[in-house]
C-alpha positions as CSV (number, residue, x, y, z in Angstrom):
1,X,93.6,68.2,110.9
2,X,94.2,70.4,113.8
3,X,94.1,74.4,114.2
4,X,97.0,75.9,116.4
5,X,96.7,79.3,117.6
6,X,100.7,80.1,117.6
7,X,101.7,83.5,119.4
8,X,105.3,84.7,120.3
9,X,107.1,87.4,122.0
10,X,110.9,88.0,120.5
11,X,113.1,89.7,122.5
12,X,115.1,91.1,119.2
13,X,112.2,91.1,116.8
14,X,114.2,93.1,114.4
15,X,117.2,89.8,113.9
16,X,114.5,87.3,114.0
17,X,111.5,87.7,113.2
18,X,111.6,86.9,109.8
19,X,112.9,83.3,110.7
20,X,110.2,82.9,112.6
21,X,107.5,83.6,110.3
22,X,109.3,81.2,107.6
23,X,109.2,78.4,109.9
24,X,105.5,79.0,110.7
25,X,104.8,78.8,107.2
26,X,106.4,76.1,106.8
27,X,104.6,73.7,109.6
28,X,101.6,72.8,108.8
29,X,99.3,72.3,105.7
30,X,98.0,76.0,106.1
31,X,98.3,79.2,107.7
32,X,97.2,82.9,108.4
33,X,98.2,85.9,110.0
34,X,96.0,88.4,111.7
35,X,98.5,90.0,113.9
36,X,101.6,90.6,114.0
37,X,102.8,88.1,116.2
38,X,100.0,85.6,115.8
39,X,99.3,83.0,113.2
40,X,96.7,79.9,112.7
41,X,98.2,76.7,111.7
42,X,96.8,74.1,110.2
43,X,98.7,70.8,111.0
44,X,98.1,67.4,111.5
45,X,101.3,67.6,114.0
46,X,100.6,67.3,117.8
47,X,101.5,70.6,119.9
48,X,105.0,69.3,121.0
49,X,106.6,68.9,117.2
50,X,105.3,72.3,116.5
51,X,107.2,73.6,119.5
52,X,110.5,71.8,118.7
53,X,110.4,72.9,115.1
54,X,110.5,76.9,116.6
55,X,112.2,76.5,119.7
56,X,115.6,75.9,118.3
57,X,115.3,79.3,116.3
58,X,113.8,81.2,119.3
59,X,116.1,82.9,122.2
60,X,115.9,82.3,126.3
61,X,113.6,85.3,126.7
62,X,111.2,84.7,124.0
63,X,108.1,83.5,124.4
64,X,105.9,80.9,122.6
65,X,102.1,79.8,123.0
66,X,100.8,77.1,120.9
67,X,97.3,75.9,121.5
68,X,95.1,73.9,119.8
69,X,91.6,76.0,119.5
70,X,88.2,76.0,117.6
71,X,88.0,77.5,114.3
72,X,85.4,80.0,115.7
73,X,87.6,83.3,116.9
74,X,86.1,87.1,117.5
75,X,88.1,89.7,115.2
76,X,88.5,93.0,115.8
77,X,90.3,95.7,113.7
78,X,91.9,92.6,111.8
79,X,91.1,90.0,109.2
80,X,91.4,86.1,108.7
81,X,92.7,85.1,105.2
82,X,94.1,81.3,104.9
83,X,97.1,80.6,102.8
84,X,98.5,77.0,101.7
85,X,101.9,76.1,102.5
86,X,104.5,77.5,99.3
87,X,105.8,74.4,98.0
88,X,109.0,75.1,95.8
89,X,108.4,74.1,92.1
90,X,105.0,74.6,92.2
91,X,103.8,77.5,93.7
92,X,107.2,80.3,93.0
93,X,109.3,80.9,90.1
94,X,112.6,81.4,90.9
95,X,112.8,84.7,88.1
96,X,109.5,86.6,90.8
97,X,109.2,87.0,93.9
98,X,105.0,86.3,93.1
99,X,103.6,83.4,94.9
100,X,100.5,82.5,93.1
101,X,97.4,81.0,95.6
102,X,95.4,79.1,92.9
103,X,91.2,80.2,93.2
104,X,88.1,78.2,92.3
105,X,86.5,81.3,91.1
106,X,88.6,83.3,89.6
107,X,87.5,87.4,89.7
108,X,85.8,88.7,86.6
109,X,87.6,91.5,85.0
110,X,86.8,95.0,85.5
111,X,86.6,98.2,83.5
112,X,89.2,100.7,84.6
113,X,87.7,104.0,85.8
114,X,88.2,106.7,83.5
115,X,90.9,109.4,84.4
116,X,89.4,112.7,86.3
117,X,89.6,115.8,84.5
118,X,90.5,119.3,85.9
119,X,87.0,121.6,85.6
């Protein structure tokens, strides 16, 4: 299993960014997202299927890095949280929009705080 740094530049973000993002989410056995443009993949695919599976949906002046890297990576202002692929059946319910990321150790519950009161 391989970690691919994946970073694009759209020319009309605002028509296709979202196809974008689906199909990164969608290549490998996990991703994350800690920019807007920028997403970790992890895939046992070499470099050159990840690129044909975006270039189709991407425009003549886009842009697209893919690089294999480390799993060591400096982060500023931004965070690093890894999400499995969604796999239809399992993970959504077609009645919510939810997508439930399954935990080993689940959160214990918390007392609410009690409601402020005007002095």
């Amino acid at each position: 299993m391989r970690t691919y740094l994946i970073s694009y530049d759209l020319a009309k973000p605002h028509l296709d960014k979202h196809v974008v993002a689906q199909a990164i989410m969608t290549l490998g056995t996990s991703w994350a997202r800690p920019l807007e443009q920028t997403w970790y993949v992890r895939s046992e695919e070499a470099e050159e299927t990840i690129a044909s599976g975006l270039w189709g949906l991407l425009d003549d002046n886009d842009g697209l890095l893919i690089q294999a890297v480390k799993d060591e990576a400096v982060l500023m202002n931004t965070s690093l949280r890894w999400f499995r692929k969604r796999r239809p059946g399992i993970d959504m319910d077609g009645s919510t929009n939810i997508i439930a990321f399954p935990s080993a150790n689940p959160p214990a519950a918390q007392s609410e705080f009690p409601f402020a009161e005007a002095c």
